[in-house]
PDB file of the backbone (N, CA, C, O) and the ligand in Angstrom, with CONECT records:
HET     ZN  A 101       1
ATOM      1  N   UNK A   1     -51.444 -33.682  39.634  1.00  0.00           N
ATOM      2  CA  UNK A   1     -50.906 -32.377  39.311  1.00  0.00           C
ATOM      3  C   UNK A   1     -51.404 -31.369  40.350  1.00  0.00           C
ATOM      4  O   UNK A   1     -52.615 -31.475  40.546  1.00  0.00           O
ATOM      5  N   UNK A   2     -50.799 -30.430  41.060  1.00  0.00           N
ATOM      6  CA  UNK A   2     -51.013 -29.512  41.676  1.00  0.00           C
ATOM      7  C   UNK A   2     -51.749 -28.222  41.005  1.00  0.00           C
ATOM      8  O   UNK A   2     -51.298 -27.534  40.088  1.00  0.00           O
ATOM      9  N   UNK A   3     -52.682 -28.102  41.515  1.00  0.00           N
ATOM     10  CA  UNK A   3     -53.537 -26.676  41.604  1.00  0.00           C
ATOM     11  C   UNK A   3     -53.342 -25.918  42.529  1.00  0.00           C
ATOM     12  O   UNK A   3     -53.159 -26.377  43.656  1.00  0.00           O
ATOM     13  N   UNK A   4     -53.329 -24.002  42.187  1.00  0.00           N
ATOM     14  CA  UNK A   4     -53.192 -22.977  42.796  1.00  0.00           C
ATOM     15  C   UNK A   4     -53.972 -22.267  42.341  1.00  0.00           C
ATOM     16  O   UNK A   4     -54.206 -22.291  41.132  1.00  0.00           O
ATOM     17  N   UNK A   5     -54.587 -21.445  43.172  1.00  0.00           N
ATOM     18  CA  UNK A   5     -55.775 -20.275  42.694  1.00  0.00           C
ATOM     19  C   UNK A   5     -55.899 -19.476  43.981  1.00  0.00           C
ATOM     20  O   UNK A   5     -55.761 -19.715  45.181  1.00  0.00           O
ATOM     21  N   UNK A   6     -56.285 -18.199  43.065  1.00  0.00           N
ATOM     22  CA  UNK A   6     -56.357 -17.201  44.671  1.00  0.00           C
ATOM     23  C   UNK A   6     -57.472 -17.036  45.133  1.00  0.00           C
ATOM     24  O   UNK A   6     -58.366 -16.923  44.295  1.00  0.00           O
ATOM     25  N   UNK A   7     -57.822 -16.966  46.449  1.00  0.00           N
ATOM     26  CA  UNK A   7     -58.990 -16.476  47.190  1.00  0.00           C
ATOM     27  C   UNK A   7     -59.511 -15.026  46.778  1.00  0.00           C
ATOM     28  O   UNK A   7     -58.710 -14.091  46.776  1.00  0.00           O
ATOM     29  N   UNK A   8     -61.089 -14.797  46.366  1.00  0.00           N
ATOM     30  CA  UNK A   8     -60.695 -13.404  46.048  1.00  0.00           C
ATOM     31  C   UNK A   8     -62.013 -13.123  46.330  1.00  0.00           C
ATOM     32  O   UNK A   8     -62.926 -13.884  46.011  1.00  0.00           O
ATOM     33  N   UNK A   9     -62.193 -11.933  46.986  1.00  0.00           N
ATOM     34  CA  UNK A   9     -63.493 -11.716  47.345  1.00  0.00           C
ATOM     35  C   UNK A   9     -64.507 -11.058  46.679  1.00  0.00           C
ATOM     36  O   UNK A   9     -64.321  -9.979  46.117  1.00  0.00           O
ATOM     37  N   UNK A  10     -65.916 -11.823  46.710  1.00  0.00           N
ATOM     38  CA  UNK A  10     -67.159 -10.979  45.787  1.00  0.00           C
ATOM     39  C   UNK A  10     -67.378  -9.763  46.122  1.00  0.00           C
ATOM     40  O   UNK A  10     -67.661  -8.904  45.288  1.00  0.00           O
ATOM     41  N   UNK A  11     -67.297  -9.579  47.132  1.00  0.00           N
ATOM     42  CA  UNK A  11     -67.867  -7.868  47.408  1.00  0.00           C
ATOM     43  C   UNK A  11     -66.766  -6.720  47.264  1.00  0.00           C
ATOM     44  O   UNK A  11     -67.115  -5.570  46.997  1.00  0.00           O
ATOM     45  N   UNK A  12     -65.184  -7.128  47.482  1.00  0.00           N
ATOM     46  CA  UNK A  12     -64.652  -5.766  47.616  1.00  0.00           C
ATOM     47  C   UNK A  12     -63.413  -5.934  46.771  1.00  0.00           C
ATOM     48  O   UNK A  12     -62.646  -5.050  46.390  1.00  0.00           O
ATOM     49  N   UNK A  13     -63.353  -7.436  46.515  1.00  0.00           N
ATOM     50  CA  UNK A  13     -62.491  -7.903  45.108  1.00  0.00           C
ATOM     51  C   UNK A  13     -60.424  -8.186  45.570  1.00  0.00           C
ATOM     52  O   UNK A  13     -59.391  -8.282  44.907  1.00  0.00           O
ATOM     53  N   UNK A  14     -60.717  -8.211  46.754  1.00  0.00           N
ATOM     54  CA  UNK A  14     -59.396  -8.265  47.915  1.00  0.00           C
ATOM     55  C   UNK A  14     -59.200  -9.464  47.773  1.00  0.00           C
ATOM     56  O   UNK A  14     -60.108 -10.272  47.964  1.00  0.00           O
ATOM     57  N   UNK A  15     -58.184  -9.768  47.469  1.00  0.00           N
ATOM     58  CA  UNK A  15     -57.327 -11.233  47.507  1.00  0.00           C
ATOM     59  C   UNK A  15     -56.999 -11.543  48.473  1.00  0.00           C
ATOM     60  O   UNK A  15     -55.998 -10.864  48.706  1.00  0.00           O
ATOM     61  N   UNK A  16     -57.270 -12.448  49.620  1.00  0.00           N
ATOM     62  CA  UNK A  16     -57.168 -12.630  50.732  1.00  0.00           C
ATOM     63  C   UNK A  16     -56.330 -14.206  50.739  1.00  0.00           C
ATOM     64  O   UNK A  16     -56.453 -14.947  51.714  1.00  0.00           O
ATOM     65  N   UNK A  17     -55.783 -14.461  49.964  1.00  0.00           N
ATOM     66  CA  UNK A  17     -54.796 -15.925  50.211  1.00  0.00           C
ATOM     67  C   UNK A  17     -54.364 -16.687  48.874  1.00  0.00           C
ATOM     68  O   UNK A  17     -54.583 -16.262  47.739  1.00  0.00           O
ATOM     69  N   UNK A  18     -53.816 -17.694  49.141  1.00  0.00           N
ATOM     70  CA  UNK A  18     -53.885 -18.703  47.898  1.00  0.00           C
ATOM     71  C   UNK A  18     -54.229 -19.816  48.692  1.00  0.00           C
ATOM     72  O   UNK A  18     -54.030 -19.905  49.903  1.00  0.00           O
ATOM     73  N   UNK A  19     -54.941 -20.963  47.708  1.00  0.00           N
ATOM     74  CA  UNK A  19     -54.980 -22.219  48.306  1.00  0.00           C
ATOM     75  C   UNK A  19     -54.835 -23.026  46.892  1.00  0.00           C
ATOM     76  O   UNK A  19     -55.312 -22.872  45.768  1.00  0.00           O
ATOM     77  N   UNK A  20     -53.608 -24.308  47.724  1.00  0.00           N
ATOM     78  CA  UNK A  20     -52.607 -24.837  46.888  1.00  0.00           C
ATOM     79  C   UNK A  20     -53.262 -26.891  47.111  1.00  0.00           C
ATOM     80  O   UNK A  20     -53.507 -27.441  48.184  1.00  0.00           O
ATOM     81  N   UNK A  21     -53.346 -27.421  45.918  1.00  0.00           N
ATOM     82  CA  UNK A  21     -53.380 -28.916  46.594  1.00  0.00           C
ATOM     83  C   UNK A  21     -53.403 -29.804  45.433  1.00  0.00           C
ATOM     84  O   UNK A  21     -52.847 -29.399  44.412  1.00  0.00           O
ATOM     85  N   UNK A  22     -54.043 -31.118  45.433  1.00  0.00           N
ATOM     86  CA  UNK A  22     -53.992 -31.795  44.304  1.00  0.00           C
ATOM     87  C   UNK A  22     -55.412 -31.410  43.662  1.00  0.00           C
ATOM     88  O   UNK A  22     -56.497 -31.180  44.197  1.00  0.00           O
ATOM     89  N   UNK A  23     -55.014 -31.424  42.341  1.00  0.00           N
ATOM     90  CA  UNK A  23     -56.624 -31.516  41.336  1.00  0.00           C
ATOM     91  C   UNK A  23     -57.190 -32.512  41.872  1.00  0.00           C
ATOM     92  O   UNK A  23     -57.895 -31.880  42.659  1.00  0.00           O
ATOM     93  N   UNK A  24     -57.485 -33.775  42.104  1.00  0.00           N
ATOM     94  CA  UNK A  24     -58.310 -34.950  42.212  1.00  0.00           C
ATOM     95  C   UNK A  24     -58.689 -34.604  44.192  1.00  0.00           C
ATOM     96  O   UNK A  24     -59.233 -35.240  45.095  1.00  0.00           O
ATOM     97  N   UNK A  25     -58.388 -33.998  44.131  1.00  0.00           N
ATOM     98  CA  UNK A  25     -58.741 -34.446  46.098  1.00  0.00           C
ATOM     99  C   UNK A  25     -59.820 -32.402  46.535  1.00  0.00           C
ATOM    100  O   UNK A  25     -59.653 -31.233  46.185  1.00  0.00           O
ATOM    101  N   UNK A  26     -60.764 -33.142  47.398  1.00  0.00           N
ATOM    102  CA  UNK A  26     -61.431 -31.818  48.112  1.00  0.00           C
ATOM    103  C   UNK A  26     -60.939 -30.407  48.181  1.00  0.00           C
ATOM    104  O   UNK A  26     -60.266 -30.199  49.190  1.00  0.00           O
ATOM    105  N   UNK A  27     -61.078 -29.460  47.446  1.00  0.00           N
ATOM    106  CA  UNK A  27     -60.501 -27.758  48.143  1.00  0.00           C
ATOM    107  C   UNK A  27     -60.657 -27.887  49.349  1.00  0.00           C
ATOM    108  O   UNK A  27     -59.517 -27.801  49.806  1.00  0.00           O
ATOM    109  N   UNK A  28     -61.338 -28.037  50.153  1.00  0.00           N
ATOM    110  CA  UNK A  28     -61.471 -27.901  51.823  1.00  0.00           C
ATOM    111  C   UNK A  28     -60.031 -28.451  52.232  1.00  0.00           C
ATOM    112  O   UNK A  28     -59.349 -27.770  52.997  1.00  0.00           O
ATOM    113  N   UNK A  29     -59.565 -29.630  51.756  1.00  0.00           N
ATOM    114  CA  UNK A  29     -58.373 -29.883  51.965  1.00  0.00           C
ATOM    115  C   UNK A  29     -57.123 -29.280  51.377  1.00  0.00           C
ATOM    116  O   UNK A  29     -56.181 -29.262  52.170  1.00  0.00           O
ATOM    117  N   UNK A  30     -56.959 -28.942  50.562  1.00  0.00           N
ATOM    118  CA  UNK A  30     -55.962 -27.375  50.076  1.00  0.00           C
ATOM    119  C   UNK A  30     -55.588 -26.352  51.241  1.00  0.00           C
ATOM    120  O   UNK A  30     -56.281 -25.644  51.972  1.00  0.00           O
ATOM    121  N   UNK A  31     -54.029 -26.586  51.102  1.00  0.00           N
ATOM    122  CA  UNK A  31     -53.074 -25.457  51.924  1.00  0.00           C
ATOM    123  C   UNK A  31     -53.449 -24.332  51.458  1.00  0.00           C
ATOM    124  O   UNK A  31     -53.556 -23.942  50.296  1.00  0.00           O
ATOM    125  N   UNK A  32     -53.722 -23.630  52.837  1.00  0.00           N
ATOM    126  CA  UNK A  32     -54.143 -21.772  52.163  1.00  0.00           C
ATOM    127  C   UNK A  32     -52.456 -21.578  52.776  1.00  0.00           C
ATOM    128  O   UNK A  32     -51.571 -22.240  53.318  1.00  0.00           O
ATOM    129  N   UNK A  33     -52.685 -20.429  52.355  1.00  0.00           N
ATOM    130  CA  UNK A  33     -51.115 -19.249  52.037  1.00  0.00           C
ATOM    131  C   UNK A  33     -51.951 -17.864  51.947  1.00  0.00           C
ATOM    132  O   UNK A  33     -52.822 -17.386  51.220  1.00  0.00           O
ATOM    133  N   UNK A  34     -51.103 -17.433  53.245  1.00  0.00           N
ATOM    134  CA  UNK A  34     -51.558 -15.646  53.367  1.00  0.00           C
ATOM    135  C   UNK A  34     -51.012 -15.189  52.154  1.00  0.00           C
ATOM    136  O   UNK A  34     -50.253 -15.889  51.485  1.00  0.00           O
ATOM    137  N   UNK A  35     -51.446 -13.753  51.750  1.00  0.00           N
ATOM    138  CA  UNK A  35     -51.238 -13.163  50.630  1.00  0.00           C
ATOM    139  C   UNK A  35     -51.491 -11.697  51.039  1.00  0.00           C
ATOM    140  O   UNK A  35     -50.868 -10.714  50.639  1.00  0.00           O
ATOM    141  N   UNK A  36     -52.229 -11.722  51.663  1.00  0.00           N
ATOM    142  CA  UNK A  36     -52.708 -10.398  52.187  1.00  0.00           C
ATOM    143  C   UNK A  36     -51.836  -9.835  53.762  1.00  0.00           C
ATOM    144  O   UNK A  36     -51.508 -10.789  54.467  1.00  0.00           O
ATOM    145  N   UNK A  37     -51.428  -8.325  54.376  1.00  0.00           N
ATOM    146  CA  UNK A  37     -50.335  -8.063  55.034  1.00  0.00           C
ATOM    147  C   UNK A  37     -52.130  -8.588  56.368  1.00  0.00           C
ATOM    148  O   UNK A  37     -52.057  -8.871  57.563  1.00  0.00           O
ATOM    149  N   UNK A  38     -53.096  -8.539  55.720  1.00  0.00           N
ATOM    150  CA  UNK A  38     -53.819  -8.755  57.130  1.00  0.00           C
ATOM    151  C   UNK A  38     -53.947  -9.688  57.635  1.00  0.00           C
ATOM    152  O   UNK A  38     -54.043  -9.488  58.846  1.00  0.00           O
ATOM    153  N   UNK A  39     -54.018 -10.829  57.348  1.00  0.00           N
ATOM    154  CA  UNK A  39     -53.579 -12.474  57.588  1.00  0.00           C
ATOM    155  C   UNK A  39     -54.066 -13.174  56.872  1.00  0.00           C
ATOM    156  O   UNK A  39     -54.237 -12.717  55.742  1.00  0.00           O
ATOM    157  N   UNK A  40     -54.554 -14.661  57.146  1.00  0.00           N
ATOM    158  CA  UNK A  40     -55.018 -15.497  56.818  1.00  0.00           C
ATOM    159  C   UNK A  40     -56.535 -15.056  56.215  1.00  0.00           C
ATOM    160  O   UNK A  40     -56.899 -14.041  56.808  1.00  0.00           O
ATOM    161  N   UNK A  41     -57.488 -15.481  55.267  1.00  0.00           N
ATOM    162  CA  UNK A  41     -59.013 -15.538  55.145  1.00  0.00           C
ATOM    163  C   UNK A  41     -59.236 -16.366  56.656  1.00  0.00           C
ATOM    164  O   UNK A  41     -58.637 -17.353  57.081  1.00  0.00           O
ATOM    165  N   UNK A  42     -60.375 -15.532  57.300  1.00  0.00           N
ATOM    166  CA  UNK A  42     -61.093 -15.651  58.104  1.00  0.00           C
ATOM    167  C   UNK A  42     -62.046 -17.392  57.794  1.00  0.00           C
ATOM    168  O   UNK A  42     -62.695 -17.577  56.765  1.00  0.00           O
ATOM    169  N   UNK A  43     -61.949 -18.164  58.599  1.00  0.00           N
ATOM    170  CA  UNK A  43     -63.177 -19.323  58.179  1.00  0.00           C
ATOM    171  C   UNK A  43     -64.648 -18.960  58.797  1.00  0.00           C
ATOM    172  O   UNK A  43     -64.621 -17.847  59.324  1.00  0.00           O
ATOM    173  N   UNK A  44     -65.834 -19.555  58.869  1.00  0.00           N
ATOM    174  CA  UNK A  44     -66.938 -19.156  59.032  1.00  0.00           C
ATOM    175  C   UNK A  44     -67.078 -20.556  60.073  1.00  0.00           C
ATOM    176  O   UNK A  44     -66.255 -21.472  60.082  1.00  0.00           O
ATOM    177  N   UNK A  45     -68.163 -20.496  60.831  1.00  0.00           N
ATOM    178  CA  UNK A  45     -68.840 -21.674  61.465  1.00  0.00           C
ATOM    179  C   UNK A  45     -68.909 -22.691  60.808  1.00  0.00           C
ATOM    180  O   UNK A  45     -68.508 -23.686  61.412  1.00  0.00           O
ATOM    181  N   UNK A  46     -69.465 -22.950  59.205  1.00  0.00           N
ATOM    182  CA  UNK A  46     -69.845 -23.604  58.584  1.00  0.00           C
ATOM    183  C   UNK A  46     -68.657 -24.318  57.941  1.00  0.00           C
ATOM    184  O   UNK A  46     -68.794 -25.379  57.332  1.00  0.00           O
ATOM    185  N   UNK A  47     -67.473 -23.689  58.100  1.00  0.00           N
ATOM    186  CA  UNK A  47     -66.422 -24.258  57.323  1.00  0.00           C
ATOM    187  C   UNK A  47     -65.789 -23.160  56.278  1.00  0.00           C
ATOM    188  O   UNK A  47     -64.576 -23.217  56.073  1.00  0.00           O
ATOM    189  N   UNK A  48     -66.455 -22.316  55.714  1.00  0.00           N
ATOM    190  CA  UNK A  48     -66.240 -21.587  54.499  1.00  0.00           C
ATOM    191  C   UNK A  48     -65.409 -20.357  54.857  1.00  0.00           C
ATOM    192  O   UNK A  48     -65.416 -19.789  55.949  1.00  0.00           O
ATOM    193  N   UNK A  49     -64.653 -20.010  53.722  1.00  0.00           N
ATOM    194  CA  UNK A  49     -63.783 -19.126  54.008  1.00  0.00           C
ATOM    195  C   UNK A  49     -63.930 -17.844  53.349  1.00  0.00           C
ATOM    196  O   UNK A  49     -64.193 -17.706  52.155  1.00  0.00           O
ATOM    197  N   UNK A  50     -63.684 -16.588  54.483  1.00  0.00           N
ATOM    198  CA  UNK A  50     -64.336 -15.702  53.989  1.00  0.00           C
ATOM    199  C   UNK A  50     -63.072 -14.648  54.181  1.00  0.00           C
ATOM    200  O   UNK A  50     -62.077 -14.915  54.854  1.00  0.00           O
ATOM    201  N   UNK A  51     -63.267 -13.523  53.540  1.00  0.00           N
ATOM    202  CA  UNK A  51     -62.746 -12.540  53.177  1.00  0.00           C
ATOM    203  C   UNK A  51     -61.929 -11.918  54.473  1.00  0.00           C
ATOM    204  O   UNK A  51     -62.656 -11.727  55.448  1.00  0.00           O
ATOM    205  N   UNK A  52     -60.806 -11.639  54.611  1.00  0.00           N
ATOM    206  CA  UNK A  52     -59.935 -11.182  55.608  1.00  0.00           C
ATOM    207  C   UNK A  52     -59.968  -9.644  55.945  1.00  0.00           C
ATOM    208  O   UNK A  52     -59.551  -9.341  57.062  1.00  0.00           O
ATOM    209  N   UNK A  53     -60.402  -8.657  55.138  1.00  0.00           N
ATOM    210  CA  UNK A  53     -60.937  -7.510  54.531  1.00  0.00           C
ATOM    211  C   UNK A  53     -62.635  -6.958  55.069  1.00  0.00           C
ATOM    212  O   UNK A  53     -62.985  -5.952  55.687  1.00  0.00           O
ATOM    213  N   UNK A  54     -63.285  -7.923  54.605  1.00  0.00           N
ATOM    214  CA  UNK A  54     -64.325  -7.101  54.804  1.00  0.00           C
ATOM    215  C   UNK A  54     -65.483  -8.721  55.097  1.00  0.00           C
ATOM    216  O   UNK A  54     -66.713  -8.741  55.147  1.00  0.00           O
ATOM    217  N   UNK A  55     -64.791  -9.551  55.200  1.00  0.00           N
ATOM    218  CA  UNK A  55     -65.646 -10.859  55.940  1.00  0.00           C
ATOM    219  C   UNK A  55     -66.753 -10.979  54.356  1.00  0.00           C
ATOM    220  O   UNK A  55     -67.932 -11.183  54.647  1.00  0.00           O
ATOM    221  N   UNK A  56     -66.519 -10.893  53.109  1.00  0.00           N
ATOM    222  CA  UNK A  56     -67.519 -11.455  52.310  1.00  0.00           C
ATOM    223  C   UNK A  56     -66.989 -12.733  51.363  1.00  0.00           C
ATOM    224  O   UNK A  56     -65.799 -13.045  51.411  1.00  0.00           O
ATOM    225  N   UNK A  57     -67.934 -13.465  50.492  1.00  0.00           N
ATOM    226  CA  UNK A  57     -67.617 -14.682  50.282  1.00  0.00           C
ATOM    227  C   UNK A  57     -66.201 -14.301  49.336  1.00  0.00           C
ATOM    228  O   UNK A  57     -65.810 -13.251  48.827  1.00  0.00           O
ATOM    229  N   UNK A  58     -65.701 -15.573  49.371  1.00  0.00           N
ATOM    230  CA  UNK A  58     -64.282 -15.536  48.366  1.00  0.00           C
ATOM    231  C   UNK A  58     -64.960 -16.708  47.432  1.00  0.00           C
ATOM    232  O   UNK A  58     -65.874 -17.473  47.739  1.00  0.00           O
ATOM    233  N   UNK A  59     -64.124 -16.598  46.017  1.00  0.00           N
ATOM    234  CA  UNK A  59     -64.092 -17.863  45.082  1.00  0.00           C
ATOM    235  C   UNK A  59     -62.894 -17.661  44.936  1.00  0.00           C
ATOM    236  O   UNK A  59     -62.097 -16.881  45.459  1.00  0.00           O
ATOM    237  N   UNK A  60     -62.779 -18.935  43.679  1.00  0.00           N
ATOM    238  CA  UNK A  60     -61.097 -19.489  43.386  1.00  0.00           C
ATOM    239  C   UNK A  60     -61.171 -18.635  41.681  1.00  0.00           C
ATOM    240  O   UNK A  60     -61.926 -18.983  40.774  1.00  0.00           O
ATOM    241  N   UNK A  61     -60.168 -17.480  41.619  1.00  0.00           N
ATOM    242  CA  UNK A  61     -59.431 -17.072  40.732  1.00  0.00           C
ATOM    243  C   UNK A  61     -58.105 -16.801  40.120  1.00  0.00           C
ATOM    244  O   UNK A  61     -57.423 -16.019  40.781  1.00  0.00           O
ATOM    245  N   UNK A  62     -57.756 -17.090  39.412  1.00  0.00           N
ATOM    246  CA  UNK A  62     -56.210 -17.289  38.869  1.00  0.00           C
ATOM    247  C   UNK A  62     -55.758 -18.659  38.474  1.00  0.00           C
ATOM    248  O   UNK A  62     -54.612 -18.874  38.077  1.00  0.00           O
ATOM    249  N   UNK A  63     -56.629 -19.531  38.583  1.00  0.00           N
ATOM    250  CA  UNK A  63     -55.884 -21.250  38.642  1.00  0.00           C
ATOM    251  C   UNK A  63     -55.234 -21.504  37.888  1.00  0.00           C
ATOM    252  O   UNK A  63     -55.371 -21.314  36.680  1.00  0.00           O
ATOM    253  N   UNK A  64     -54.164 -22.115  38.592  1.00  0.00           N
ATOM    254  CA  UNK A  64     -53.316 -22.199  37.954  1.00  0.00           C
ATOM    255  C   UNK A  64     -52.362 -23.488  37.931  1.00  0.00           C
ATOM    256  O   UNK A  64     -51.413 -23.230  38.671  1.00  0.00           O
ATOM    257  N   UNK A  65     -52.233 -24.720  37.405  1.00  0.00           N
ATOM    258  CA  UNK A  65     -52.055 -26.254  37.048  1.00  0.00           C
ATOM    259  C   UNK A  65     -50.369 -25.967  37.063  1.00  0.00           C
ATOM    260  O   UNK A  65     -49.838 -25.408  36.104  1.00  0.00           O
ATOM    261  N   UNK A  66     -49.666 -26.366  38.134  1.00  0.00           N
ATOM    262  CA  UNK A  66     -47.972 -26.606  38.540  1.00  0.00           C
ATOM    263  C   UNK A  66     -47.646 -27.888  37.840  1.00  0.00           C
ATOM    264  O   UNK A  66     -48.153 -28.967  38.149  1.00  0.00           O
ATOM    265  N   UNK A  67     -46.800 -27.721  36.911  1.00  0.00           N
ATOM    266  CA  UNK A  67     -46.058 -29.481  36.229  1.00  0.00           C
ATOM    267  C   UNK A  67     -44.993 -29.553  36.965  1.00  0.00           C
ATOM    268  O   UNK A  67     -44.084 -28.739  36.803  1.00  0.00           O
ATOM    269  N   UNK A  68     -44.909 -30.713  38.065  1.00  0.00           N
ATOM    270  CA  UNK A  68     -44.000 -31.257  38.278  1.00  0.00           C
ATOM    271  C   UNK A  68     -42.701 -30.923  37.669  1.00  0.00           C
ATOM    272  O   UNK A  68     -42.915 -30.851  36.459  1.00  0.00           O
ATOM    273  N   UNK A  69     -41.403 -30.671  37.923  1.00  0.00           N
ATOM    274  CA  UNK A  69     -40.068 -29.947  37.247  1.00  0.00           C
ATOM    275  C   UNK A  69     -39.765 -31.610  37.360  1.00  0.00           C
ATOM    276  O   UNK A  69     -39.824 -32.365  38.331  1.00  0.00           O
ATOM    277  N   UNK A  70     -39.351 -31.891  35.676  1.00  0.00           N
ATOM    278  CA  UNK A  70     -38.027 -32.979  35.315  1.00  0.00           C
ATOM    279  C   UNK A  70     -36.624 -33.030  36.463  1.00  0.00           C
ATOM    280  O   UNK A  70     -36.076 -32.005  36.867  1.00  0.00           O
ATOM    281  N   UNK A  71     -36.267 -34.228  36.806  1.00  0.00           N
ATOM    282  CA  UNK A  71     -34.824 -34.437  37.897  1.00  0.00           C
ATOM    283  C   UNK A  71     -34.351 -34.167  36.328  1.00  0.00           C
ATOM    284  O   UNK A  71     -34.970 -34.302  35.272  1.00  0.00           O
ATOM    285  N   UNK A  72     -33.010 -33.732  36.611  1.00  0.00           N
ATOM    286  CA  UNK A  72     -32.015 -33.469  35.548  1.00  0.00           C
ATOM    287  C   UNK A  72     -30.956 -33.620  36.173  1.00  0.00           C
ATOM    288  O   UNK A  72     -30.947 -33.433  37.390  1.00  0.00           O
ATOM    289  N   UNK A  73     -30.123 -33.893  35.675  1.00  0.00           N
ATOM    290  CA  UNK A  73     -28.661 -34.597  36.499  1.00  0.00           C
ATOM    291  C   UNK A  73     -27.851 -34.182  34.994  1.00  0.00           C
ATOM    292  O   UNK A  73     -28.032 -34.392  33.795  1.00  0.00           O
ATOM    293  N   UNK A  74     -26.776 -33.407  35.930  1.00  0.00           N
ATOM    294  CA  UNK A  74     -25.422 -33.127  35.334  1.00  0.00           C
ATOM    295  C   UNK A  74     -24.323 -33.830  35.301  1.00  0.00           C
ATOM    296  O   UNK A  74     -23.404 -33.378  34.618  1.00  0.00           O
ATOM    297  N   UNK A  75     -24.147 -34.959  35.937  1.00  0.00           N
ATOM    298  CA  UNK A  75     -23.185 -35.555  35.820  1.00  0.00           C
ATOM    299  C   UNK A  75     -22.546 -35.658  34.491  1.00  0.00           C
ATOM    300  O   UNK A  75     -23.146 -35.303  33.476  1.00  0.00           O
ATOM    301  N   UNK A  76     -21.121 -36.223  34.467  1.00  0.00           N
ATOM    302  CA  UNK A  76     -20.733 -36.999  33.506  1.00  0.00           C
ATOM    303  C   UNK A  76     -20.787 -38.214  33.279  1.00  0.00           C
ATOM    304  O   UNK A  76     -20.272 -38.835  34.209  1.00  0.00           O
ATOM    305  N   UNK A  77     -21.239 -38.984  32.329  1.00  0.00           N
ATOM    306  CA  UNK A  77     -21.378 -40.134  32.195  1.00  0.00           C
ATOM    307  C   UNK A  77     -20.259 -40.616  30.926  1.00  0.00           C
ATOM    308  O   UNK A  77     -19.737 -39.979  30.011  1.00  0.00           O
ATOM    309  N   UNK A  78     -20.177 -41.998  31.341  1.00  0.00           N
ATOM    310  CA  UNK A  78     -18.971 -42.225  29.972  1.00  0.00           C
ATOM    311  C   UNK A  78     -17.277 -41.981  30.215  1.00  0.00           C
ATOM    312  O   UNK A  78     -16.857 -41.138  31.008  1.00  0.00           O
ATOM    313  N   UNK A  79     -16.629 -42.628  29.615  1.00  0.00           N
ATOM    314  CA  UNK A  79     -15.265 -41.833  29.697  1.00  0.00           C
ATOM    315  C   UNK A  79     -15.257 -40.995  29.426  1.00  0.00           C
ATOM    316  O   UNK A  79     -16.286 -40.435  29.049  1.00  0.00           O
ATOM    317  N   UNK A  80     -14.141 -40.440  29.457  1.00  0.00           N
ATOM    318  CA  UNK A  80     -13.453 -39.265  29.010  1.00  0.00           C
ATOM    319  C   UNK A  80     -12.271 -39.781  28.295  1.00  0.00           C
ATOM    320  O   UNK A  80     -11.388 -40.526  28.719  1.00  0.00           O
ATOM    321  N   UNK A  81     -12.415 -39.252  27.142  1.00  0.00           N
ATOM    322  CA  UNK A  81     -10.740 -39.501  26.024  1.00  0.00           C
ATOM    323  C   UNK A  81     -10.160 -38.238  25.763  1.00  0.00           C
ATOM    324  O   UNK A  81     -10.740 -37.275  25.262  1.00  0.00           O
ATOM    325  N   UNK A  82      -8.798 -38.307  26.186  1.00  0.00           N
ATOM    326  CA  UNK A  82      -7.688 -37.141  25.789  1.00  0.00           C
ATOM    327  C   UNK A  82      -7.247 -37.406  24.230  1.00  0.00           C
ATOM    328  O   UNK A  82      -6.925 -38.492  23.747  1.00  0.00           O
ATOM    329  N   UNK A  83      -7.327 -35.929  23.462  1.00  0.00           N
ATOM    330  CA  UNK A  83      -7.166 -35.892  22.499  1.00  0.00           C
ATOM    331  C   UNK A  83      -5.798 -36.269  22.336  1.00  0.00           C
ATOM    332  O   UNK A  83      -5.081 -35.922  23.275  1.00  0.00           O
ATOM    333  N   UNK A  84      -4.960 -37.188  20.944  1.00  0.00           N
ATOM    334  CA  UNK A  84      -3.509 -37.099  20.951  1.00  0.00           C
ATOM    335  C   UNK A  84      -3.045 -35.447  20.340  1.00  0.00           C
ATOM    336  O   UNK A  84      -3.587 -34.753  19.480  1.00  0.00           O
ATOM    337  N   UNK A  85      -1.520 -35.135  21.401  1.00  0.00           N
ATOM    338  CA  UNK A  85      -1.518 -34.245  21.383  1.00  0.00           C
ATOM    339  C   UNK A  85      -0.409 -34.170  20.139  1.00  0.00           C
ATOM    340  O   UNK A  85       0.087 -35.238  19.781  1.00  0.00           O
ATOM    341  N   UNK A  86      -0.026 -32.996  19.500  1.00  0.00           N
ATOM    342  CA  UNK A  86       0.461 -33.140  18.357  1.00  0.00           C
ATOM    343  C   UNK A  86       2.152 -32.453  18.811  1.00  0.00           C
ATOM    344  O   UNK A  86       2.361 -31.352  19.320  1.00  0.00           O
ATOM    345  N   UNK A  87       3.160 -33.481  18.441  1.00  0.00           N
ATOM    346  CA  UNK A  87       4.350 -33.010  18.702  1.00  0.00           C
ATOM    347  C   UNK A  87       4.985 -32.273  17.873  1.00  0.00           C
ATOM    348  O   UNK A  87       5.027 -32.357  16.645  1.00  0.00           O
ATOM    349  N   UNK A  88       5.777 -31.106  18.988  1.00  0.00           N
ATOM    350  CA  UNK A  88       6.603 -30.217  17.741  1.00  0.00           C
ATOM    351  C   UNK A  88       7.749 -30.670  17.298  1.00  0.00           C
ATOM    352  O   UNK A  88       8.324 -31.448  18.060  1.00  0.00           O
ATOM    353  N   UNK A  89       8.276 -30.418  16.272  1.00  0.00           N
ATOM    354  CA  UNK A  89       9.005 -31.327  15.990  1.00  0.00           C
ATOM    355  C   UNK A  89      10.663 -30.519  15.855  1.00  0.00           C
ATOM    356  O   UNK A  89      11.655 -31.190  15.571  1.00  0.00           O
TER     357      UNK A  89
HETATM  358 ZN    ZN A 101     -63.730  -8.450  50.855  1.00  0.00          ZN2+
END
């Protein structure tokens, strides 16, 4: 199942992205997505991603668990029967 949550920063409370991926696998590996008109969260030396705003730490708020959407198919299946039509007489 897919997880989404926003980047959001401790010090000035600026949402600086989303990062999107599977529940079972690493956040480090999670697609970020700008959110903010200033760009991307900034990464650090260490790996960690920091605030686009004012460079302070971000955590994950909003999470939010995507269900897969059902295929649904419109077709028709089956014949089709014409009603008998009733003669005037
Ligand atoms: Zn900030």
């Amino acid at each position: 199942m897919l997880v989404r949550a926003d980047l959001k920063c401790y010090a000035c409370g600026h949402v600086s992205g989303q990062i999107e991926g599977e529940e079972n696998m690493p956040i480090s590996q999670g697609k970020i997505y700008a959110t903010s008109p200033l760009g991307l969260p900034k990464r650090r030396p260490d790996g960690r991603l920091t605030c686009v705003r004012c460079g302070g730490p971000l955590y994950l708020d909003d999470v939010t668990y995507i269900h897969p959407r059902p295929v649904r198919s419109f077709g028709v299946s089956g014949s089709v029967t014409q009603r008998p039509v009733a003669k005037a007489s």
